[in-house]
VOMARVO-361473 format. One record per residue (C-alpha): residue number from 1; residue in three letters; x, y, z. Coordinates in nm, 3 decimals, m for minus. Example, Ala and Ser with C-alpha at 12.3 -4.5 7.8 and 13.67 -1.06 7.14 Angstrom:
{site 1; 'ala'; {1.230; m0.450; 0.780}}
{site 2; 'ser'; {1.367; m0.106; 0.714}}
end
This chain:
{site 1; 'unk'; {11.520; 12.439; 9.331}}
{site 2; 'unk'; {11.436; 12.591; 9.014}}
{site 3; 'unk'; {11.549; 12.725; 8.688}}
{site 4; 'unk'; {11.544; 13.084; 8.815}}
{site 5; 'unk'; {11.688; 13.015; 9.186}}
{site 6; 'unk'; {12.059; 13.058; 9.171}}
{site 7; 'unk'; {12.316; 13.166; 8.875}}
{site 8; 'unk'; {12.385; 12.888; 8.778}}
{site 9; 'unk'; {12.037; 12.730; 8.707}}
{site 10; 'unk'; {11.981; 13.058; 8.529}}
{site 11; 'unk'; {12.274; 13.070; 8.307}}
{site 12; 'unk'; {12.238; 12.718; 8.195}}
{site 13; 'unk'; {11.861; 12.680; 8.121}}
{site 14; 'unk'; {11.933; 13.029; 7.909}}
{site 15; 'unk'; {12.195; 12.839; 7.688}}
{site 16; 'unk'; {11.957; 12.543; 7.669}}
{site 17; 'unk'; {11.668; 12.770; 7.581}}
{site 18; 'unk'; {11.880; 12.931; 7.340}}
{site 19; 'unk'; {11.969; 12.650; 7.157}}
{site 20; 'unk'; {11.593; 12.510; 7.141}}
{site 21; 'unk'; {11.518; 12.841; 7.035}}
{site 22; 'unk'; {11.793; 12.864; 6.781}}
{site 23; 'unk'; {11.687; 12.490; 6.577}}
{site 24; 'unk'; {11.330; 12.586; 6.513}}
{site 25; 'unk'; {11.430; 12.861; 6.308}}
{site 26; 'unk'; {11.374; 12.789; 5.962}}
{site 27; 'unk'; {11.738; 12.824; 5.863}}
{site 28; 'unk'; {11.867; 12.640; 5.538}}
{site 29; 'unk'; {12.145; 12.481; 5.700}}
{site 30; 'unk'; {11.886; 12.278; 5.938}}
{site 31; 'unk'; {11.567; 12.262; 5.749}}
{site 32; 'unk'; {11.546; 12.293; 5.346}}
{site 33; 'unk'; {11.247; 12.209; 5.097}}
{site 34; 'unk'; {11.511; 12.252; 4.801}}
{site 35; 'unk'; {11.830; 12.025; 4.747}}
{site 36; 'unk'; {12.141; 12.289; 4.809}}
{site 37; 'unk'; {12.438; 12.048; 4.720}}
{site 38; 'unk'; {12.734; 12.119; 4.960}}
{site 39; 'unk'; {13.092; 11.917; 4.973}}
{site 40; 'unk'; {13.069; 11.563; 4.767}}
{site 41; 'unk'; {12.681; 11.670; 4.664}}
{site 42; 'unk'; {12.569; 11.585; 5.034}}
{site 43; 'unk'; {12.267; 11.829; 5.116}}
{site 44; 'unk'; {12.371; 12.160; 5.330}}
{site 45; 'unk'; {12.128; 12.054; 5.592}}
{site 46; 'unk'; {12.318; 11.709; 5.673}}
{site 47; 'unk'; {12.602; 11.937; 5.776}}
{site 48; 'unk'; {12.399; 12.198; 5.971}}
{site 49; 'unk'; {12.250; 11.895; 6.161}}
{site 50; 'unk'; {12.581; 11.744; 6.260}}
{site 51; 'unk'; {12.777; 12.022; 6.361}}
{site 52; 'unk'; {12.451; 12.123; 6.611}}
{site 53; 'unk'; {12.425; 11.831; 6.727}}
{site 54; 'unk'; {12.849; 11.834; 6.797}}
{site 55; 'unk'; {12.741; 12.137; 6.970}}
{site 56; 'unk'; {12.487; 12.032; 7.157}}
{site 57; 'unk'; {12.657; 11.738; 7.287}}
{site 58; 'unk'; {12.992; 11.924; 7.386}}
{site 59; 'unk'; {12.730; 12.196; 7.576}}
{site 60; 'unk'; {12.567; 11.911; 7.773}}
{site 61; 'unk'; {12.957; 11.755; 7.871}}
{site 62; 'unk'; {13.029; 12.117; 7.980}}
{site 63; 'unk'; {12.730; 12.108; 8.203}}
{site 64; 'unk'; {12.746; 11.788; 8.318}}
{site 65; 'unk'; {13.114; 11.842; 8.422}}
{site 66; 'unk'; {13.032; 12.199; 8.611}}
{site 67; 'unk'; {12.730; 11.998; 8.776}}
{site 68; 'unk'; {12.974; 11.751; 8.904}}
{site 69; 'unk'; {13.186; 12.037; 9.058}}
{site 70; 'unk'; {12.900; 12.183; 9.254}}
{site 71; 'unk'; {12.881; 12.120; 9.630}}
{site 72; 'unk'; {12.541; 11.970; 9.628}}
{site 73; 'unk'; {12.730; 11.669; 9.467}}
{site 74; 'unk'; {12.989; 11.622; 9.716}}
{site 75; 'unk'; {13.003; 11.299; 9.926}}
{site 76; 'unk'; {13.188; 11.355; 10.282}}
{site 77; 'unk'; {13.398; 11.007; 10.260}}
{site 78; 'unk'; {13.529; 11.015; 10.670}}
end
């Protein structure tokens, strides 16, 4: 099996690609050469960094929990 076999494969290695793709973009609230002070003077990027990673984790659970659903997974307990 491979990435590209079935829907499923395919729709989750495009979210995980997409989210690869989408933290090494330059953006301010991940990467920053300046100091941009955000809530209590904590720099922007410490916030960028831990709602993604929030994000990242909660997408993994959701694919962990359809993987567990799939019939491939199933035991036969008779």
């Amino acid at each position: 099996m491979n990435a590209w076999s079935n829907s499923f494969e395919r729709k989750w290695t495009l979210i995980f690609l997409f989210e690869y793709i989408f933290i090494m973009m330059p953006f301010p609230w991940f990467y920053d050469t300046d100091y941009i002070p955000s809530f209590l003077g904590v720099p922007l990027f410490i916030f960028g960094w831990i709602i993604y990673g929030a994000v990242v984790i909660t997408t993994i659970i959701i694919w962990w929990r359809q993987c567990v659903n799939r019939p491939e997974y199933q035991d036969d307990e008779e």
